[in-house]
Structures are given as C-alpha cells and as structure tokens.
C-alpha positions as CSV (number, residue, x, y, z in Angstrom):
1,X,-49.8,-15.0,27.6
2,X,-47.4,-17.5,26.5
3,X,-46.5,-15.2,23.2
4,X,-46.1,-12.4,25.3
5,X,-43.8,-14.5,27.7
6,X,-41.9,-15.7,24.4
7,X,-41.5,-12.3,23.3
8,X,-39.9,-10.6,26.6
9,X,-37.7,-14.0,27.3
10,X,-36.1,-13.3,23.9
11,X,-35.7,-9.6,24.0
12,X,-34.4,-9.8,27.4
13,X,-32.0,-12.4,26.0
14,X,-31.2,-11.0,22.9
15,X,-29.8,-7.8,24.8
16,X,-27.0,-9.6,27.2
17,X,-26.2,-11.7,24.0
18,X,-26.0,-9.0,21.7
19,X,-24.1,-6.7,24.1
20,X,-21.3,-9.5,24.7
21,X,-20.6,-10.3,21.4
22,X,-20.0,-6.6,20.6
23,X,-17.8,-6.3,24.1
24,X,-15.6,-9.2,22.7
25,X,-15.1,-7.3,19.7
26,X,-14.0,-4.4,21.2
27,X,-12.0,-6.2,23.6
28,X,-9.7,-8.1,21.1
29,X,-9.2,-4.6,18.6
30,X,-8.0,-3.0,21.7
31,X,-5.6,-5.9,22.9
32,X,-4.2,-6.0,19.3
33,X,-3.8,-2.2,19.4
34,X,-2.5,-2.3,22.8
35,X,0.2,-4.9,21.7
36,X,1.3,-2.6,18.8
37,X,1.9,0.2,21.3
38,X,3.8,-2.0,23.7
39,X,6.0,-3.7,20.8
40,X,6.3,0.2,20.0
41,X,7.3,1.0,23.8
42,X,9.6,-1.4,24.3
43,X,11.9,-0.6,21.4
44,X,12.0,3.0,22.7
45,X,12.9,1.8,25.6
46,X,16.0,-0.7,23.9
47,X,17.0,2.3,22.4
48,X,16.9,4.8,25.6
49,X,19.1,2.0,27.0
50,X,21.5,2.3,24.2
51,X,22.0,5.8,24.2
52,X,21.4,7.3,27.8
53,X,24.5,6.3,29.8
54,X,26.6,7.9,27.4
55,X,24.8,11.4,28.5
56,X,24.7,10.4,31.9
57,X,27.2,8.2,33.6
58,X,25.2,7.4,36.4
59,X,21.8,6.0,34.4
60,X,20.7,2.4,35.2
61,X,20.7,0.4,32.6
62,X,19.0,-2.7,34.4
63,X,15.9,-0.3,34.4
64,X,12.6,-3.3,34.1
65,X,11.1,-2.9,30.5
66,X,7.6,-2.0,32.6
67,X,8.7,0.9,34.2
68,X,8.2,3.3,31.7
69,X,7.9,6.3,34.0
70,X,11.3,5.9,35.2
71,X,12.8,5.9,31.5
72,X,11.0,9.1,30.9
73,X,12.2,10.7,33.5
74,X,15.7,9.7,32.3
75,X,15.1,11.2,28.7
76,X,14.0,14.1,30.4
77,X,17.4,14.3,32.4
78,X,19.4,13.7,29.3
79,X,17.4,16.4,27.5
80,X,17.9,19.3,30.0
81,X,21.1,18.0,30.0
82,X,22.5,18.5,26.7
83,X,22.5,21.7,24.4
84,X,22.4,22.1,20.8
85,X,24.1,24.8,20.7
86,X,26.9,23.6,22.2
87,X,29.8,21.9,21.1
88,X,29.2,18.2,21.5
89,X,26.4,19.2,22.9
90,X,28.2,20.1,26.1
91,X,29.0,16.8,26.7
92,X,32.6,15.5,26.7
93,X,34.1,14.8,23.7
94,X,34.2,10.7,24.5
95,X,31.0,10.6,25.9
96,X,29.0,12.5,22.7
97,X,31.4,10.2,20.2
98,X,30.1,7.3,22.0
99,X,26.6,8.9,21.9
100,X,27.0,9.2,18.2
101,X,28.2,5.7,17.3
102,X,24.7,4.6,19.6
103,X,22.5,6.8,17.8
104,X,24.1,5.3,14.6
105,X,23.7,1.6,15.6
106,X,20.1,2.7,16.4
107,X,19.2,4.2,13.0
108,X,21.2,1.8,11.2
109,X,20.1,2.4,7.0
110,X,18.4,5.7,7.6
111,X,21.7,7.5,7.6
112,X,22.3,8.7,4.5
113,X,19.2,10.7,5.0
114,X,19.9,11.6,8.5
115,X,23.5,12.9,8.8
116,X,24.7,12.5,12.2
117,X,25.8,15.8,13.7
118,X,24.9,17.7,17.3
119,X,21.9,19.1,16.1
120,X,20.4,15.9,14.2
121,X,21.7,13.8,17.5
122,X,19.5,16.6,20.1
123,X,16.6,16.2,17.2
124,X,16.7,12.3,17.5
125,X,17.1,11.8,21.3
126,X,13.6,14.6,21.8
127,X,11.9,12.4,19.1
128,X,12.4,9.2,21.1
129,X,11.1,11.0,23.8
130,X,8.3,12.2,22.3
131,X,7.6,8.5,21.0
132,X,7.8,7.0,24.1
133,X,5.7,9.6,25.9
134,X,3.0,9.6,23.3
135,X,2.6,6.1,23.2
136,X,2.3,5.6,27.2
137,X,0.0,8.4,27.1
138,X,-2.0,6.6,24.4
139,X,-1.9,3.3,26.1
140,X,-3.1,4.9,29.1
141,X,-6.1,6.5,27.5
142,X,-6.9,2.8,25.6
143,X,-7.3,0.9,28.9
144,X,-9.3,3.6,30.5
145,X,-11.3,3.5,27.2
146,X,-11.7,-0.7,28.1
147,X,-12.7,0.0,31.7
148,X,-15.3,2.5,30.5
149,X,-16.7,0.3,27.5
150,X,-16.3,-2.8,30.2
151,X,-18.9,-1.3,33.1
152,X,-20.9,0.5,30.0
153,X,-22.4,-2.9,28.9
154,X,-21.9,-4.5,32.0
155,X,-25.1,-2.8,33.5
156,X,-27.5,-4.1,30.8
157,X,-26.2,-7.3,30.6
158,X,-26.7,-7.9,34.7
159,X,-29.9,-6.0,34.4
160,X,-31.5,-7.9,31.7
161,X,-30.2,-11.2,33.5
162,X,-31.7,-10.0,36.6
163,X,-35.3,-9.1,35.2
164,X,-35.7,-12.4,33.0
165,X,-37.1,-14.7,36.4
166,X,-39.6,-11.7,36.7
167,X,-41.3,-12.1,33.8
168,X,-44.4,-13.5,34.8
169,X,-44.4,-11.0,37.9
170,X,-44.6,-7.6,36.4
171,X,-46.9,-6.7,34.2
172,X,-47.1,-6.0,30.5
173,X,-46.6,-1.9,30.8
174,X,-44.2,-2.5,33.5
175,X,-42.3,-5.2,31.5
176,X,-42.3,-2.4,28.2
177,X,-41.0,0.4,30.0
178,X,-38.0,-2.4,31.7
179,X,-37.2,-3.3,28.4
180,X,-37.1,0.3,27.0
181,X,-34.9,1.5,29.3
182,X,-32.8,-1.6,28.5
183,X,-32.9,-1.2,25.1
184,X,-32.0,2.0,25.2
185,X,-28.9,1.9,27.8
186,X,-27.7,-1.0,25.2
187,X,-27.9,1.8,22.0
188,X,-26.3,4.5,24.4
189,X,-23.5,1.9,25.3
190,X,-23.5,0.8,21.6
191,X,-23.3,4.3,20.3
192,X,-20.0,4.7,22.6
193,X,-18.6,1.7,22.0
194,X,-18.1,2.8,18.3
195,X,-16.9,6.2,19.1
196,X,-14.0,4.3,21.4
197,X,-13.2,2.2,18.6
198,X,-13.1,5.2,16.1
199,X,-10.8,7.2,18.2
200,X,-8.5,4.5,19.3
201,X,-8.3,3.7,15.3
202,X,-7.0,7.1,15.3
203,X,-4.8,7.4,18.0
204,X,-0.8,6.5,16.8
205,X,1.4,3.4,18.3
C-alpha cells in the first residue's frame, strides 16, 4: 500500500509540475514575440504620425500609441483618399510635397532603391497599412493563443492538485482511470501547446 501510495503521489505531482514548467515556457516565447510585434507597431504608428496630416488636415496627431484601431482607420481615410492616378495624387501640390519630404525622412537610406514619385508614395503609405494591420491582427491571434494554452493546462494542474488528498480514498482502478484521464488531458494540452508555439514561430512581426 505504501508503494502504491508513493507511486500515485508522484504521478499526480509530476503532472502539475511538468505542465507548469512547459506553460512558463510558452509564456515567456510569446511575451518575447509579443514585444517584437509591439516594437514593430509602434514604429508604424511614428511613421502614420509623420505622414497622415499632410493627406488630411484634420488628423490628430496626439493619437495614444495604444489605440491602434483609431490609426487604422486613419490609414484607411488617407488611402480612399488619395489616387495614384492622379496628379499628386489628388492632393494639393503643398500638401503631397510635404507628404514626400515625410515619406523621405521615413525611409531615410533606402532611397536610391525606392525613387520617390506618386505611385512609389501610394505603394508606401498601403504597405504601412498593411504592416500595421497585420501585426495587430497577429498580436491579437498570439494572446488568444495564451488564453487558450493558459485554461488548456490549467484544468490538469487544479485536477491533479485536487485528487492528490484522495489518494487513500479511491481505490486502485479508480485511482488508474483518474490518472489516465489526467495523463491524457496533459498530452492533449501538450500536443497543442506545440502546435501554438509552431504557428506563432511562423506568424511575421
């Protein structure tokens, strides 16, 4: 009795052990990919701030670096806004010369390869929309992923915490098929814990 005792008060330790040390993992590759994305976001958003009131006069530039939604929707202003195949793209003369001059601070050493003209300006502006969309989108999915991964191997740890006074209460075939179903939960939440990790690997800042 006391082997048997041994054996279930490790195995129902080893699971909430094992299950946290593989949650912290997880948890500290996402935060270090979540700060990419962020450092990522927030230089979109510099640059939106740059270029967007000299499309439209009326933008805010005071816009808080967290509200990301709001600069979005700006891009997506600016965008309907201007035409590439218009002359400066239908914006005023002073307004797209001051647009250009932004869009050159932005790019900086890249220019030679980038020639700044209407059409290069339109391509540059939907690109930094499409950055800063993609990464919100992405950094949206990675949290969601944490919440999931989170609850995933939060049930097995509070399970197996739960069951380990009972020991000497159920008996042994009850006490296997507890620990199976443990066991198993743990490989499912294992199993989609790497799959998380994998596709977040994949996803782009």
């Amino acid at each position: 009795m006391d082997i048997e005792f041994t054996f279930w008060f490790y195995a129902l330790s080893a699971i909430p052990q094992t299950l946290a040390a593989i949650i912290t993992l997880t948890a500290t590759f996402i935060v270090f990919k979540l700060n990419a994305i962020d450092s990522n976001i927030n230089t979109d958003i510099y640059h939106a701030k740059i270029f967007l009131p000299s499309i439209d006069n009326d933008f805010n530039p005071y816009i808080r670096k967290n509200n990301v939604k709001e600069v979005i929707v700006s891009l997506e202003e600016a965008i309907a806004k201007i035409d590439p195949g218009k002359p400066f793209l239908g914006l005023h003369p002073t307004n797209f010369s001051h647009l250009a001059e932004d869009c050159k601070d932005i790019i900086g050493h890249g220019l030679k390869a980038f020639p700044l003209n209407a059409v290069n300006i339109y391509k540059f502006i939907n690109y930094k929309y499409d950055s800063l969309v993609g990464s919100n989108d992405s950094k949206i999915r990675i949290i969601r992923y944490l919440k999931d991964c989170l609850i995933l191997t939060a049930v097995p740890i509070v399970f197996s915490l739960l069951f380990l006074p009972l020991q000497t209460s159920l008996n042994e075939l009850s006490f296997s098929l507890v620990i199976s179903i443990l066991v198993g939960f743990s490989g499912a939440s294992t199993m989609y814990i790497s799959y998380v990790i994998y596709t977040i690997s994949k996803l782009k800042n």
